[in-house]
N, C-alpha and C positions, 0 to 999 in steps of 0.2 A: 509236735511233741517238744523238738526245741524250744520253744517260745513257750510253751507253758511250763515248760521246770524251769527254765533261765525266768521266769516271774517269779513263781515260784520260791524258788532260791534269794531273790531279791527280797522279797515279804518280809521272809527269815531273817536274813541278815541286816535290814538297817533299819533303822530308828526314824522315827518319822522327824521331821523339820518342822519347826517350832518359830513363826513368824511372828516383830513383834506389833504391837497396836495399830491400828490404822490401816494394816495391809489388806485392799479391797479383793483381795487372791484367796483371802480362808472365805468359805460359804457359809455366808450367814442369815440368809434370805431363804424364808421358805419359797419352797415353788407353788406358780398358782395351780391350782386344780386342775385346769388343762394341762399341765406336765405329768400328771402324778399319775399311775393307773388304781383302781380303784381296792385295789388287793394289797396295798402299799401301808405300811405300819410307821404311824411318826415315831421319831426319835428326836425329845428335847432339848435345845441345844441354845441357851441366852446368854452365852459367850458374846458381848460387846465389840463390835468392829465396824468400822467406818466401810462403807460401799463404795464402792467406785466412784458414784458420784462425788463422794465426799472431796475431791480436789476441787468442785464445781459448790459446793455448799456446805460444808465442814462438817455436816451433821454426821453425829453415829448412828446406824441403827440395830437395832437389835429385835429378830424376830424368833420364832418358833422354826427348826429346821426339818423337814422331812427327808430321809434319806435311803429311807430303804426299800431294794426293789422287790419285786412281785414273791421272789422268792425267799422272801426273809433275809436275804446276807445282805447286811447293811455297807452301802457303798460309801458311805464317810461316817466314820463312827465319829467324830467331836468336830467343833469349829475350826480347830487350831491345824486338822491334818485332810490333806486332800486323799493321803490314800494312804496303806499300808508301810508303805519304801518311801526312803529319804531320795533328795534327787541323787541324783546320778549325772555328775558334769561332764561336758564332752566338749571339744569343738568342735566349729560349725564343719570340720571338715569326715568329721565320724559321722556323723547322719547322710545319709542319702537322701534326697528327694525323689522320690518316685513321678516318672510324667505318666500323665494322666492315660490310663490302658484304653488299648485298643479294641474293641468288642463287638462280636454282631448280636445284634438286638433281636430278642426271642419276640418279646411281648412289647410291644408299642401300642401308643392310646392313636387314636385319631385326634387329629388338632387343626383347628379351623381357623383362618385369618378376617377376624374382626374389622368391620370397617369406622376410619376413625372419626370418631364423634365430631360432627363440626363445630364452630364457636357460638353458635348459635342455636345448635338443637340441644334440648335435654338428654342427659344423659342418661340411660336407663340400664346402665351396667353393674356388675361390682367389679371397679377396678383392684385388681394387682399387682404390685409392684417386689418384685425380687432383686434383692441387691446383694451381692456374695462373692465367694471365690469359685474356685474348681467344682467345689459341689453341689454347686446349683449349676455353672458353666456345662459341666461334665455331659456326654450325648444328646447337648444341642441339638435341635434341628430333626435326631431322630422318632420325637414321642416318647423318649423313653427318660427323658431328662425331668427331676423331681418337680420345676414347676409344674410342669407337662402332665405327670405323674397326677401331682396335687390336683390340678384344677380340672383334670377328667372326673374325680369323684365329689365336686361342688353342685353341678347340676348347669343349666341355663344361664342364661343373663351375666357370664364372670368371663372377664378378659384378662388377661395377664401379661407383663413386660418383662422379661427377663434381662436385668440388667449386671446381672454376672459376670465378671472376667479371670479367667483361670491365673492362678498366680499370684493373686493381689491381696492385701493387707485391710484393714481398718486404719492402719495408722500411715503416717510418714517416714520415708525417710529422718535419719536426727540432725541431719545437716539441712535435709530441702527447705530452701523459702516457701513462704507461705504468701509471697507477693503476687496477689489474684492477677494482675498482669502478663505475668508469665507462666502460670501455672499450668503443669498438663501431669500431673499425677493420676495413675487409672484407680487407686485406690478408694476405699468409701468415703471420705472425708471430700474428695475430688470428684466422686458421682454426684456428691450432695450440692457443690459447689455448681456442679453443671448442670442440675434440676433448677436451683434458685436461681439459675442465668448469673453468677455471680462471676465466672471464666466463660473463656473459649474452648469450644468443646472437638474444635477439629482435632485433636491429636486421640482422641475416643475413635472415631472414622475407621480405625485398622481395626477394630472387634464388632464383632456383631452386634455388643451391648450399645454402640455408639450411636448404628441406624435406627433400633428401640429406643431410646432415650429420649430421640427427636420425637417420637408419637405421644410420648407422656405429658394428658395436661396435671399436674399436678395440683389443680382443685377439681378435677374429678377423681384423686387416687382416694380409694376405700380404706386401702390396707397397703402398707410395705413390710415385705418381710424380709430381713436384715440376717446372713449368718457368714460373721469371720472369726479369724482366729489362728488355724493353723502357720499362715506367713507371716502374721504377727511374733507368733511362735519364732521359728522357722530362719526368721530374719532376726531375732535375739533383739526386737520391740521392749519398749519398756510398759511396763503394764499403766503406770500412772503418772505423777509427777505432783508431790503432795503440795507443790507450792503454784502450779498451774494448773489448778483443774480440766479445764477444758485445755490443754495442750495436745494437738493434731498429731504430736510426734508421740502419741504414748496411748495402748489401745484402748485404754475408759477413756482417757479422753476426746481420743477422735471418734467414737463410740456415742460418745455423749455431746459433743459439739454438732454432728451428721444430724443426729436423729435430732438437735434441736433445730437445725436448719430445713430439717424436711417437716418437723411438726410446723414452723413460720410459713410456708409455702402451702401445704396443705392441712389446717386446724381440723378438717374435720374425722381425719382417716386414724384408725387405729396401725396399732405395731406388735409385730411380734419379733423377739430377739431370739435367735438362735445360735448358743454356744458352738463351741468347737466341738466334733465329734471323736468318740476314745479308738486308739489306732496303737501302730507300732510302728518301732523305729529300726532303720538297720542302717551297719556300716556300708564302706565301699567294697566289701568281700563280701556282699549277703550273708553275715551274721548277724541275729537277733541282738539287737543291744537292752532295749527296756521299752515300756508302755508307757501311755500317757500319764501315766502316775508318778514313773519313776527317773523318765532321761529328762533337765535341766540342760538349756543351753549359758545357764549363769543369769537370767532372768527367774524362770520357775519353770513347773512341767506346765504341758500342755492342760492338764485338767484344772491348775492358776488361773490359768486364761478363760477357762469357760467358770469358774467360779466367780471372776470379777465379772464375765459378762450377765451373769443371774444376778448377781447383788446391786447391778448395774438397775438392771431390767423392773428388779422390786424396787428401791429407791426413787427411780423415774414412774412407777405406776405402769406398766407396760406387762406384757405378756412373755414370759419365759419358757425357751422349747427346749427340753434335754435330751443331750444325744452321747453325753460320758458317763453318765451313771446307770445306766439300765433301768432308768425308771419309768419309760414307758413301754421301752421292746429292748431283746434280750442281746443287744452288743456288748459282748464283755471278750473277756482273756478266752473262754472255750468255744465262744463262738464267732470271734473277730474275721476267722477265713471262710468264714460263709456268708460276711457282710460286702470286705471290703476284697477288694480286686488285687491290690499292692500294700495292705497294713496302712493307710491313707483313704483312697477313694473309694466309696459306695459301686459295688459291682450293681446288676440292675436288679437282682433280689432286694439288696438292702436299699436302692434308690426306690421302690415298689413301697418297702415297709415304713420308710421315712414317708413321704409323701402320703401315704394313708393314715397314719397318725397327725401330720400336719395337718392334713383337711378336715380331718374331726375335728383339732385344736382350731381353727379357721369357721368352723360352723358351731361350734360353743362362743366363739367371740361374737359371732350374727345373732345370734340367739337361737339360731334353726335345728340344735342338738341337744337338748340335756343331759341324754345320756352321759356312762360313762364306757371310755376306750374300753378293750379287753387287750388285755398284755399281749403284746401280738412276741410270739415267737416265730423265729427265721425260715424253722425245719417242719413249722405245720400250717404258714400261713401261704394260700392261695390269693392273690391280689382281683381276679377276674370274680371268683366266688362271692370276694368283701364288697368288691363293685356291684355287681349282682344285689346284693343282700341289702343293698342303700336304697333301691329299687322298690324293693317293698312296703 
C-alpha cells in the first residue's frame, strides 16, 4: 500500500520531463505485433525523433506508436513523456540494489543436455542464444530460469545457450579501454567480442555463461535473444553519445555495435531485443522511493532505457519484447509484488509468465504461430495448463 500512494502521490505532483530533439529515450517506434496483445488500442503519436540508432546513421524516424495495454489505460500518453511523473533525482547511494533472492523452486521444466553438433555434421536444431543480466542468469541450473522456462514450450529439435551473467550492463565502463588485447569486460559488448573470437575469453571461466559460450557455433545460431538495461540504469550508463554512435560506453551504442558484431558472425539468425523490465526502487531503510517511471539517477528513469532499447530494435529491423509497459502481461504498479521477488527480479510466477509470452514471440518469428497471445494475467494464469494447451 505504500508504494502505491507514494506513486500515486508522484503522478500528482510532477510534471512530466520534456526532452529536446534527438533523444533516442522518448518512444517513438511502434512495437511489432509480437509485443502488442491483441486487445490493445493504438494511440497516434508522429512526433519526430531520432532512434537510438541515430548515433550509428543520423536518420530520424518517425512511426505510428501503439501504447496501450489490454486494459485501456494508456501507458505513455505522447512521444515526449515516458510516464506520468517527472524524474526524481537521487544518488547512486539512495537506491538499493537488491541481490538476486533466494528461492525453492515449486515448478521446474525438465531440461536435457544436447549433444554438440560436430563440425561436420548438419545441423538439425533451432539454435538459441540468450545474452542478458540477472534475469535471464536468475535460477540457473534449476528449470526454472526463463530460458529454461522459454524453450520447454518450443517443442523438439531447440537447444539453447544461456549466456547470461548477473550484474552486467550492455555498456562499458566510461573510462574502460576498448583495447581487444586486454579486454575481459563480462558485459554485452564483451560477450560479443568473445563470440566473434575477437578477445580472450579466460576471464568469462568464473561464470557459468563462460563454459556455454565455448559450445556456441555461431553459424549454427537461429536466434539470439538479447535483454539489458537495469545496470545500465543502475551504474548511471549513458544512454547514447550523439557524436559516436556506435560508442560501447553508452547503452544504444554498445547495443547496436554487439548486435552488429553478432549479425557478422552469424548472417543468418534472427533477434529479439528485450527492454528492461518495470520494477521499483528503495532506499538503504527499505523505503519506497519511486518506479521505473519516476526515480532518475541524472541519466533518465529506467523506463528511458527501455524506450531507446525499442526504437533501437525498430530502426535496426529487429524484434521488440516489452516488459515496462504492460502490453503484453499485467506488471504494472498493482501488481509488481506478485511479479517480482525484491521490486527488481522476476520471482518464478513472473519468470513462468515472461517465458510463455517469449516463446509465442519466438514461434511467430518461426512462422509455427499465427495466432495472437491472450493478455496473460499474473493471478489467473496457470503455466502447466498453457503448456498443456500448446499440446493440442
Amino acid at each position: 500500500m505504500k508504494k502505491r500512494f507514494a506513486t500515486s502521490i508522484l503522478a500528482i505532483v510532477m510534471a512530466a520531463t520534456v526532452f529536446g530533439c534527438g533523444d533516442p529515450s522518448k518512444l517513438t517506434s511502434k512495437k511489432n505485433d509480437t509485443t502488442v496483445s491483441q486487445e490493445q488500442e493504438s494511440v497516434a503519436d508522429s512526433s519526430n525523433a531520432a532512434s537510438a540508432a541515430d548515433a550509428a546513421s543520423s536518420e530520424e524516424i518517425t512511426q505510428e506508436q501503439n501504447t496501450e495495454n489490454q486494459n485501456g489505460d494508456s501507458a505513455v500518453t505522447d512521444g515526449d513523456t515516458a510516464s506520468a511523473s517527472a524524474d526524481i533525482s537521487v544518488t547512486e547511494e539512495e537506491i538499493v540494489v537488491p541481490e538476486v533472492p533466494t528461492e525453492e523452486v515449486q515448478q521446474p521444466v525438465e531440461t536435457t543436455e544436447v549433444e554438440e553438433t560436430k563440425e561436420d555434421e548438419e545441423d538439425k536444431y533451432y539454435d538459441i542464444v540468450f545474452i542478458g543480466d540477472s534475469q535471464f542468469d536468475n535460477a540457473r541450473g534449476t528449470g526454472s530460469d526463463i530460458p529454461a522456462y522459454t524453450c520447454s514450450l518450443l517443442g523438439k529439435k531447440v537447444k539453447f545457450y544461456n549466456l547470461a551473467i548477473g550484474g552486467t550492463a550492455a555498456s562499458l565502463g566510461r573510462e574502460m579501454s576498448t583495447d581487444l588485447e586486454t579486454f575481459d569486460d563480462s558485459s554485452f559488448i564483451g560477450i560479443c567480442y568473445a563470440l566473434a573470437g575477437k578477445i580472450k575469453t579466460d576471464f568469462l571461466d568464473q561464470y557459468p555463461a563462460g563454459n556455454e559460450l565455448k559450445k556456441v557455433k555461431p553459424k549454427n545460431v537461429d536466434l539470439y535473444i538479447i535483454e539489458y538495461g537495469a545496470n545500465d540504469y543502475i551504474n548511471g550508463k549513458d544512454l547514447y553519445n550523439s557524436s559516436a554512435g556506435l560508442d560501447p560506453h553508452t547503452y544504444s551504442g554498445a547495443l547496436s555495435a554487439g548486435i552488429g558484431e553478432l549479425q557478422a558472425i552469424s548472417p543468418d539468425a534472427d533477434f529479439i531485443l528485450c527492454g528492461p523490465s518495470y520494477g521499483y526502487w528503495y532506499n538503504g531503510e527499505g523505503v519506497f522511493i519511486g518506479d521505473s517511471f519516476s526515480v532518475s539517477k541524472g541519466i533518465g528513469t529506467l523506463s528511458e532505457y527501455a524506450n531507446t532499447a525499442s526504437n533501437l530494435a525498430s530502426s535496426m529491423g529487429i524484434t521488440y519484447f516489452d516488459s515496462m509497459y504492460a502490453s503484453q502481461f499485467d506488471l504494472k504498479n498493482e501488481t509488481a509484488e506478485d511479479y517480482l521477488a525484491d521490486g527488481l527480479h522476476y520471482n518464478e510466477k513472473g519468470r513462468q509468465i515472461y517465458a510463455a509470452v517469449l516463446a509465442h514471440t519466438i514461434q511467430k518469428l518461426r512462422g509455427k504461430d499465427d495466432s495472437e497471445m491472450p493478455y496473460l494475467e499474473i493471478n489467473s494464469f496457470d503455466f502447466w495448463a498453457y503448456k498443456d494447451s500448446l499440446k493440442k
